[in-house]
C-alpha positions as CSV (number, residue, x, y, z in Angstrom):
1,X,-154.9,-31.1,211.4
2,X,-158.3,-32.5,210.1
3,X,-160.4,-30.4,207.7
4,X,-163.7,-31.3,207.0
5,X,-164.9,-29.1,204.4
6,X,-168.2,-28.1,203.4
7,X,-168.1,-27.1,199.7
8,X,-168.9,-23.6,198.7
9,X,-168.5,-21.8,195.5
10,X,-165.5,-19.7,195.7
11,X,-164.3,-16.6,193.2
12,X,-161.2,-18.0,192.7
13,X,-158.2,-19.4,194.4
14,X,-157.5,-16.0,196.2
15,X,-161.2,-16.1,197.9
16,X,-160.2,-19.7,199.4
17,X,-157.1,-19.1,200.6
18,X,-159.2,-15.6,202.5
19,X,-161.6,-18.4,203.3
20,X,-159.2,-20.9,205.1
21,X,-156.9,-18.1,206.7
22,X,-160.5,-16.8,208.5
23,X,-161.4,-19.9,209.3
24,X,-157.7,-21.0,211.1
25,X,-158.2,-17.3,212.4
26,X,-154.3,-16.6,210.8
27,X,-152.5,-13.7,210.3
28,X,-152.4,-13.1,206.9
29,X,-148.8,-11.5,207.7
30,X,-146.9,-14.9,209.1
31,X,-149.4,-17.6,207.2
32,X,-148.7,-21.4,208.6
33,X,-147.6,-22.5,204.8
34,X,-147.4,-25.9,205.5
35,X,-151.2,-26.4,206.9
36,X,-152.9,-23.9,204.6
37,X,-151.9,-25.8,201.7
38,X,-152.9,-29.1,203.3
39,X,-156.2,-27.5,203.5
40,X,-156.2,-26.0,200.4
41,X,-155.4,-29.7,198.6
42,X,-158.1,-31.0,200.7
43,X,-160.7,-28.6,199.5
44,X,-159.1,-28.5,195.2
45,X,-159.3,-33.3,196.0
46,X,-162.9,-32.8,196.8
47,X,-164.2,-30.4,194.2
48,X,-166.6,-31.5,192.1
49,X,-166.5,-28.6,189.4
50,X,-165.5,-30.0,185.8
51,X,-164.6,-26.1,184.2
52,X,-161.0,-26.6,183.1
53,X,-160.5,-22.9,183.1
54,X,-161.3,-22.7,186.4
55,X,-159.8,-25.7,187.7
56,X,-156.4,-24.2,186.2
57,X,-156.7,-21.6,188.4
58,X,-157.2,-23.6,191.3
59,X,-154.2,-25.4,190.3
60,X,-151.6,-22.8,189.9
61,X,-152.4,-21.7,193.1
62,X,-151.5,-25.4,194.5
63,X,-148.4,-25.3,192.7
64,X,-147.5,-21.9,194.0
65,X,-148.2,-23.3,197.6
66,X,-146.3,-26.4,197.0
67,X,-143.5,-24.3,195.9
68,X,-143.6,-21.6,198.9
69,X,-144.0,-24.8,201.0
70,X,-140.9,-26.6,199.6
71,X,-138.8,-23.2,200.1
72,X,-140.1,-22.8,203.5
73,X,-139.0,-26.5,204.0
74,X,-135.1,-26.5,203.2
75,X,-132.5,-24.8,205.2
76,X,-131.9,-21.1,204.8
77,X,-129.0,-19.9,202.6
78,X,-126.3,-18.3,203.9
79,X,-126.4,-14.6,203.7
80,X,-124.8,-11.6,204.8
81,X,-124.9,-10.0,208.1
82,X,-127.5,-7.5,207.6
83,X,-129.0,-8.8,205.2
84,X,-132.2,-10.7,205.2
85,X,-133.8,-13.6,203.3
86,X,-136.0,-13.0,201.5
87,X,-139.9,-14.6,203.0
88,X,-141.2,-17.0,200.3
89,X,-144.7,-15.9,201.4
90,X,-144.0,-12.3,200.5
91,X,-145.7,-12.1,197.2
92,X,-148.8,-14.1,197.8
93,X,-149.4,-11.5,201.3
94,X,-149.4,-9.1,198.8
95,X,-151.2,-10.7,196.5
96,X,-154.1,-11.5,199.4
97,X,-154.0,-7.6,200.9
98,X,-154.8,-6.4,197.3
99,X,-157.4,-8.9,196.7
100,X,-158.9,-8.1,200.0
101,X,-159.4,-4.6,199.6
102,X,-161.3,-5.2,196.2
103,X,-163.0,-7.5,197.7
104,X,-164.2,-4.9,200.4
105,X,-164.8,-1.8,197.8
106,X,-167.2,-4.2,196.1
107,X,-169.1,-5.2,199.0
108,X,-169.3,-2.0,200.1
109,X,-170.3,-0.7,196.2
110,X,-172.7,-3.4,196.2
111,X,-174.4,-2.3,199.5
112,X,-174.7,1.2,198.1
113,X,-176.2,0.0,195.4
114,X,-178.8,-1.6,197.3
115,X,-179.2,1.2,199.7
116,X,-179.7,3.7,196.6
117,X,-182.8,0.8,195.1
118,X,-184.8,1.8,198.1
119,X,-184.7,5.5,197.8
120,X,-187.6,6.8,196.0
121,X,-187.5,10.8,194.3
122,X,-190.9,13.0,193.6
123,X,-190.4,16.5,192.1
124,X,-191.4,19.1,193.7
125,X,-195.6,19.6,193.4
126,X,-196.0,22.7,196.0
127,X,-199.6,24.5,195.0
128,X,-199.0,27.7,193.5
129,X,-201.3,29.4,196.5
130,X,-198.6,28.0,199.1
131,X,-195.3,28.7,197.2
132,X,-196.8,32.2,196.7
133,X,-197.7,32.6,200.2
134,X,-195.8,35.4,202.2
135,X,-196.0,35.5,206.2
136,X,-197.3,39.1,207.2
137,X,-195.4,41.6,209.1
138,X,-196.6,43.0,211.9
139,X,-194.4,46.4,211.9
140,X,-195.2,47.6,214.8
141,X,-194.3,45.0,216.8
142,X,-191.0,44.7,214.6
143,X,-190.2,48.2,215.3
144,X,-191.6,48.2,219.0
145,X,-188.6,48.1,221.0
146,X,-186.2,50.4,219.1
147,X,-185.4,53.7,220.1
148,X,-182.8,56.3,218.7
149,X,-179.7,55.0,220.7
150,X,-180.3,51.6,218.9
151,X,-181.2,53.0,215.3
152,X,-178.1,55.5,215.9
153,X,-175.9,52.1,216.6
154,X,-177.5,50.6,214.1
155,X,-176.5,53.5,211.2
156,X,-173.0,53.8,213.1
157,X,-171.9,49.9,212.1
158,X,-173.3,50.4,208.7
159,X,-171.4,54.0,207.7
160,X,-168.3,52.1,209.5
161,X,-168.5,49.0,207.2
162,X,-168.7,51.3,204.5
163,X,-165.7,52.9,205.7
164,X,-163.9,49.7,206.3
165,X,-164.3,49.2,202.6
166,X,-162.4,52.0,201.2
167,X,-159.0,51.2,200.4
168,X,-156.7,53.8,202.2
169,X,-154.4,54.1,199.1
170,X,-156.5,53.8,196.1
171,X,-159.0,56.5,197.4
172,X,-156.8,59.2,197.4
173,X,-155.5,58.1,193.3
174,X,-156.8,61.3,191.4
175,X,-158.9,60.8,188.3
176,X,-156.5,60.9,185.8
177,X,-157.3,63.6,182.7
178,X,-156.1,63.4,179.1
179,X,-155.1,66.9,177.8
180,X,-155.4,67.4,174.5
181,X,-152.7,69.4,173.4
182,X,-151.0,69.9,170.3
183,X,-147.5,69.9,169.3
184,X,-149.0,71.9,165.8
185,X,-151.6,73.5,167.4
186,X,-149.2,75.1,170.2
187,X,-147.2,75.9,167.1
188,X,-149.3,78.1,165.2
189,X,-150.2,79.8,168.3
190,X,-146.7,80.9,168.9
191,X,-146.3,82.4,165.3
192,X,-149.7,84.3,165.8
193,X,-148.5,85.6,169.2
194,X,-145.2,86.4,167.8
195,X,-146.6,88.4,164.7
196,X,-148.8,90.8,166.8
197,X,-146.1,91.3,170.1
198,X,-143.1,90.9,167.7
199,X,-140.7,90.8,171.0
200,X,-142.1,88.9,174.5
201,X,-141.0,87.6,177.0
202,X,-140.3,83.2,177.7
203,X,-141.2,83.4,181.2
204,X,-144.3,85.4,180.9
205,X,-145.2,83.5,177.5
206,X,-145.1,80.1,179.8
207,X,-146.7,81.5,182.9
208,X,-149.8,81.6,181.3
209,X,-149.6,77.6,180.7
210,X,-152.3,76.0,182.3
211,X,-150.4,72.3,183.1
212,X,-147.0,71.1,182.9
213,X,-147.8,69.4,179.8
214,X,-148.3,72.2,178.4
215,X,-145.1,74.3,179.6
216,X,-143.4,71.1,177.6
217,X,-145.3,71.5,174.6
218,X,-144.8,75.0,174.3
219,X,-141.2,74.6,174.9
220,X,-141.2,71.9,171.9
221,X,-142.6,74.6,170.0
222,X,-140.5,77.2,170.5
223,X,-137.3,75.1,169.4
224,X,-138.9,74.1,166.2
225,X,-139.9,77.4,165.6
226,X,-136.1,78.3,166.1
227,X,-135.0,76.0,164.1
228,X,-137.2,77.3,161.2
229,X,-136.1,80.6,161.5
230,X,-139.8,81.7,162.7
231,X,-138.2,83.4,166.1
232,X,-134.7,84.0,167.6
233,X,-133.3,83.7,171.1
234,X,-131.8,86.7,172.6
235,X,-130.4,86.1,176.5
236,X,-127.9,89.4,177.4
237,X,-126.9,87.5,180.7
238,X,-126.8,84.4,182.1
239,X,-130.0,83.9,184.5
240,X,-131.8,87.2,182.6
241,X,-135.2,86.6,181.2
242,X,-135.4,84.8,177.9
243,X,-136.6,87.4,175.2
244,X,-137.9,86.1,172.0
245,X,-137.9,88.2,168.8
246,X,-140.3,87.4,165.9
247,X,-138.4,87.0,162.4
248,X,-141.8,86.9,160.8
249,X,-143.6,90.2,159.0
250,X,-146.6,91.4,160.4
């Protein structure tokens, strides 16, 4: 095929080969190897550009052609069943999709860019009479059409959101108290009580406890008090009443 080219200035070897497989309208998937790089020697015999850093990498690209085409050219070697050659062309596809999608983002950035030249931003200069302004309300006419069915509807939905709100198991949680009771304290209350009544009673000494906590501290009590020798323990039979005897002098 002929190819009369009309020189442009191109990126880089990539951007011509994008530019010649347009132009053929080719499928960058199955490129015709053999006529692209016809064209693409065409195009690198009639360029008149003298940079040796870019001509070098015009000319890689050729020799990378040349070479796909010469692989293209000879026979196939003989593989395995299922297993496929491997397409010469492979690595330059890949090498044209990625180049192609920069090439896109940076049209597309540049666009943006353009786009964002043309929009112009003012702060906000609002007179202070206007941002002040507040619309009046009429209230009568806001409250003309409500009767007591609708306020009672009205109240209804609100005391049932608030109701909604309350979590069924945390609202019945007690407030938790600290008591502040004494393992000393209940201890020197025991040897007062036992110097005056001498001879009472356990259970009536710990039906006057006021909390379980303090049932357990005044049972703590009593055994330290026992073992100091400050009361004794007298039970005549099993399930009787605990009687406790002072050792102290009144």
């Amino acid at each position: 095929m002929d190819l009369t080219v009309k020189l442009q200035a191109f990126e880089g070897p990539l951007d011509l080969l994008l530019h010649l497989l347009d132009k053929n309208k080719v499928n960058i998937y199955d490129i015709p190897i053999v006529e692209i790089t016809n064209q693409y020697m065409a195009y690198i015999r009639q360029m008149q550009q003298r940079d040796l850093n870019v001509m070098s990498e015009f000319m890689v690209m050729a020799a990378t052609l040349l070479d796909i085409k010469a692989k293209m050219l000879l026979p196939e070697p003989e593989t395995e069943d299922d297993e496929e050659a491997e397409d010469p062309r492979a690595q330059l596809v890949q090498q044209l999709l990625e180049y192609k999608m920069y090439k896109y983002i940076s049209a597309e950035l540049k666009d943006r860019q353009l786009d964002a030249s043309r929009v112009l931003f003012k702060t906000p200069t609002i007179p202070e009479e206007v941002a002040a302004y507040e619309e009046p309300v009429n209230l009568e006419e806001l409250v003309a059409d409500l009767t007591l069915d609708k306020l009672n509807d009205i109240f209804q939905s609100i005391m049932k959101k608030q109701v909604d709100k309350i979590d069924p198991i945390r609202s019945k949680f007690g407030k938790i108290q600290k008591e502040e009771i004494s393992l000393d304290d209940c201890m020197n209350h025991l040897m007062d009580y036992a110097k005056t009544h001498k001879q009472f009673s356990f259970r009536g000494l710990l039906e006057g406890a006021q909390s379980k906590t303090e049932v357990i501290v005044t049972f703590l009590a009593i055994l330290e008090l026992m073992k100091m020798g400050t009361i004794r323990i007298i039970q005549e039979e099993i399930f009787d009443d605990i009687q406790i005897t002072s050792q102290v002098a009144a």
